[in-house]
C-alpha positions as CSV (number, residue, x, y, z in Angstrom):
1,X,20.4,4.1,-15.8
2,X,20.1,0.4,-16.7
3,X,18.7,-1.8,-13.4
4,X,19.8,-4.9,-14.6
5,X,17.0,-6.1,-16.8
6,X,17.8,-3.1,-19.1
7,X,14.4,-1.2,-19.4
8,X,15.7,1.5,-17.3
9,X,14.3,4.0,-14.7
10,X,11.2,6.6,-15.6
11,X,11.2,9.7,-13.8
12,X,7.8,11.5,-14.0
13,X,7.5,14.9,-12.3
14,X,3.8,16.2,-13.2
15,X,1.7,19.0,-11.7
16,X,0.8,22.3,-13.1
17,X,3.4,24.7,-13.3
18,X,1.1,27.5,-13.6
19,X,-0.5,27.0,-10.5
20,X,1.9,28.0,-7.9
21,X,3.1,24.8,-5.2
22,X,1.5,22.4,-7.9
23,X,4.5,22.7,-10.3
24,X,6.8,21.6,-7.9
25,X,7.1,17.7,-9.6
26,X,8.4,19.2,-12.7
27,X,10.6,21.3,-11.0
28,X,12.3,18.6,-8.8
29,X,12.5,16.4,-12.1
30,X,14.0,19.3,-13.9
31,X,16.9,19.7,-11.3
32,X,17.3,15.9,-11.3
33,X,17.2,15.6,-15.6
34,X,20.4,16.3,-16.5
35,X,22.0,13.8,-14.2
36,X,19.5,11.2,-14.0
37,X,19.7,11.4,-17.7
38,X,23.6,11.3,-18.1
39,X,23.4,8.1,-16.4
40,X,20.1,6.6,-18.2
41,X,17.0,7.0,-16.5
42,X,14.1,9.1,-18.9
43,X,13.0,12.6,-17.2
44,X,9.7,13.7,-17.8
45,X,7.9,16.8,-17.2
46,X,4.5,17.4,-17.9
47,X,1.2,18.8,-16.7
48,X,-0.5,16.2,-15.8
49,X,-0.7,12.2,-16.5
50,X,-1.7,11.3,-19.4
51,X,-2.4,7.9,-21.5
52,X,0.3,8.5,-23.8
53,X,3.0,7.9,-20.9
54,X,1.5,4.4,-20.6
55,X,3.9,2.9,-23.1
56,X,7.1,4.7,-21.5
57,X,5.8,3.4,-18.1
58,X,5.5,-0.3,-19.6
59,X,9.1,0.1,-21.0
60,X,11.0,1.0,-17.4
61,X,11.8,-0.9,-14.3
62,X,10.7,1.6,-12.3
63,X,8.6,4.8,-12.0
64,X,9.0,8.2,-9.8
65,X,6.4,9.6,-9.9
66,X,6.7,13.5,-8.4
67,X,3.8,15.0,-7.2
68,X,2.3,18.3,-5.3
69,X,0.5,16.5,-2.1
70,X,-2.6,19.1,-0.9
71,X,-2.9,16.2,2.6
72,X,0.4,17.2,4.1
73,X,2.2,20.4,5.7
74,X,3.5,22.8,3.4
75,X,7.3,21.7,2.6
76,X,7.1,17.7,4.0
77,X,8.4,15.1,1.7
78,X,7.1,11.5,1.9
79,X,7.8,8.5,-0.1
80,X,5.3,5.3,-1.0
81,X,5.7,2.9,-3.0
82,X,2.8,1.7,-5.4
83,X,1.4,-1.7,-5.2
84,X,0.1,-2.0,-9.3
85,X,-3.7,-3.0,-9.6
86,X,-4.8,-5.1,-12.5
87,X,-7.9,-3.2,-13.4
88,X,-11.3,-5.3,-13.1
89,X,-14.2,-5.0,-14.9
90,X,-15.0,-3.0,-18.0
91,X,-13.4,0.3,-16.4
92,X,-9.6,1.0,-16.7
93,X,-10.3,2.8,-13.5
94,X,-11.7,0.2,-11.1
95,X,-8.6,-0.4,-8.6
96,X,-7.7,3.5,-9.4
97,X,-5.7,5.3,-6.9
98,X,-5.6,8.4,-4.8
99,X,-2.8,11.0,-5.7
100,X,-0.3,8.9,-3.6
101,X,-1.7,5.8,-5.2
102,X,-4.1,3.9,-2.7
103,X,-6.7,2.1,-3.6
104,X,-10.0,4.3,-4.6
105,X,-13.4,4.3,-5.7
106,X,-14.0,3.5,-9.4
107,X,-14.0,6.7,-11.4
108,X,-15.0,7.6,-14.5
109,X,-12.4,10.6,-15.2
110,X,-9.2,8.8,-16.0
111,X,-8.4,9.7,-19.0
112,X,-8.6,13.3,-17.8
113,X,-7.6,15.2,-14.9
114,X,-8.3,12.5,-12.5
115,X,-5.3,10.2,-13.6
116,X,-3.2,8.9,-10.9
117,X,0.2,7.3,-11.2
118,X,-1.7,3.7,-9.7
119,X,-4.0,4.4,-12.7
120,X,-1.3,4.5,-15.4
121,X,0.7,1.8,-14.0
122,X,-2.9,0.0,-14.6
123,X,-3.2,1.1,-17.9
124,X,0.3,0.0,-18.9
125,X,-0.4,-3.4,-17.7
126,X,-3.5,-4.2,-20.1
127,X,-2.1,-2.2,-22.9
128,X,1.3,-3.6,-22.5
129,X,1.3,-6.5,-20.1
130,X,3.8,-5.2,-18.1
131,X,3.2,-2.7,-14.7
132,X,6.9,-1.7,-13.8
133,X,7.7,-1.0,-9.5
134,X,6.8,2.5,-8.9
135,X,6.9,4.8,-6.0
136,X,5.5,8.5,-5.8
137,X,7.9,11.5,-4.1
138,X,5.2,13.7,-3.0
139,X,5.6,17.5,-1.4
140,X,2.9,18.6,0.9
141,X,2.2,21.9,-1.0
142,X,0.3,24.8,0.3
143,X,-0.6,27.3,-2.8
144,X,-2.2,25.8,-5.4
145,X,-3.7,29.8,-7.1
146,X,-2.6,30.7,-10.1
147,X,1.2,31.5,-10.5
148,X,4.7,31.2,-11.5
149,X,6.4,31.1,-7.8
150,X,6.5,27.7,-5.5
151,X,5.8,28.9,-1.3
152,X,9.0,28.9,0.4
153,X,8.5,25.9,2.1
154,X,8.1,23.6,-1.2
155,X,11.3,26.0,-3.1
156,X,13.1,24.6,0.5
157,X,11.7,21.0,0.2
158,X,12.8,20.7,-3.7
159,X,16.5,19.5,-2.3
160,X,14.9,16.7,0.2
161,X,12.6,15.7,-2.9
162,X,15.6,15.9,-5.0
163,X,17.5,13.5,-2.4
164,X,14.2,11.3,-2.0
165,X,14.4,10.5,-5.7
166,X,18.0,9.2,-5.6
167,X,17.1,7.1,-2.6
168,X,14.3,5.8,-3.9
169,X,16.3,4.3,-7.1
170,X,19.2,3.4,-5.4
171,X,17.3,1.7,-3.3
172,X,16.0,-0.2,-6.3
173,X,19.4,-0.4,-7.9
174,X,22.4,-0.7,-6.8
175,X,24.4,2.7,-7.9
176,X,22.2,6.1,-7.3
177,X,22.6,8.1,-10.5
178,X,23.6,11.7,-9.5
179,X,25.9,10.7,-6.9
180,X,29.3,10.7,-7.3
């Protein structure tokens, strides 16, 4: 899905699908791929964030980012959209973000675990000089043990997620892929 500028749309689900509620980013991603990629946009799935995805991030328009959220009730799906950081000083975390991407403390574990989507957004600006608009889906998630099953609450959120998506690139575009 071209935007106009034609870089596109990025679509990152990420969480740990082995740990119950915490693999529900790929799995909302993975019910959007298929559509989302019949009409343009790049699906990702994965684990966690990682540098690599810093050059695919440079390359789009815009970001999803889809996300487990441990701060909210089981099941409730919120939207924010990300305000990119230029990163200061001789960290590429200084300006980092929480898991819904506001501003943090500097932290020393970005290139591990600890990277956030306001993080990689940073990271694609000084590798690549360009920090696309991004916005995180997130769904307040209440099992986080180790597992194959989401909670019935997120399994009944994936849908709102799902639709949360699509709204958040139509709203940055002017046709939302998936709907016809």
């Amino acid at each position: 899905m071209s935007t106009g500028k034609g870089r596109g749309i990025l679509v990152v689900g990420f969480g740990n699908t082995l740990r119950g509620d915490d693999g529900v980013g790929p799995e909302v991603a993975e019910t959007l791929a298929v559509g989302l990629e019949e009409a343009g946009a790049s699906v990702v799935s994965t684990q966690q964030l990682l540098p690599e995805l810093a050059e695919q991030v440079s390359g789009a328009d815009l970001v999803v980012f889809i996300d487990a959220a441990a701060d909210r009730p089981a099941g409730e799906v919120a939207t924010e959209w990300l305000e990119p950081r230029r990163p200061t000083g001789d960290q590429p975390s200084s300006g980092g973000a929480t898991s819904t991407g506001s501003p943090a403390e500097t932290r020393d574990d970005i290139f591990s675990h600890g990277m956030r989507p306001a993080d990689l957004l940073a990271l694609a600006g000084v590798l690549y000089g360009a920090m696309p608009a991004a916005v995180v889906v997130s769904v307040g998630a209440e099992n986080f043990e180790a597992g194959l099953c989401l909670s019935v609450p997120v399994v009944r959120a994936v849908p709102r997620a799902a639709r949360a998506v699509l709204a958040a690139i139509g709203s940055r575009t002017e046709e939302v892929p998936g709907d016809a």
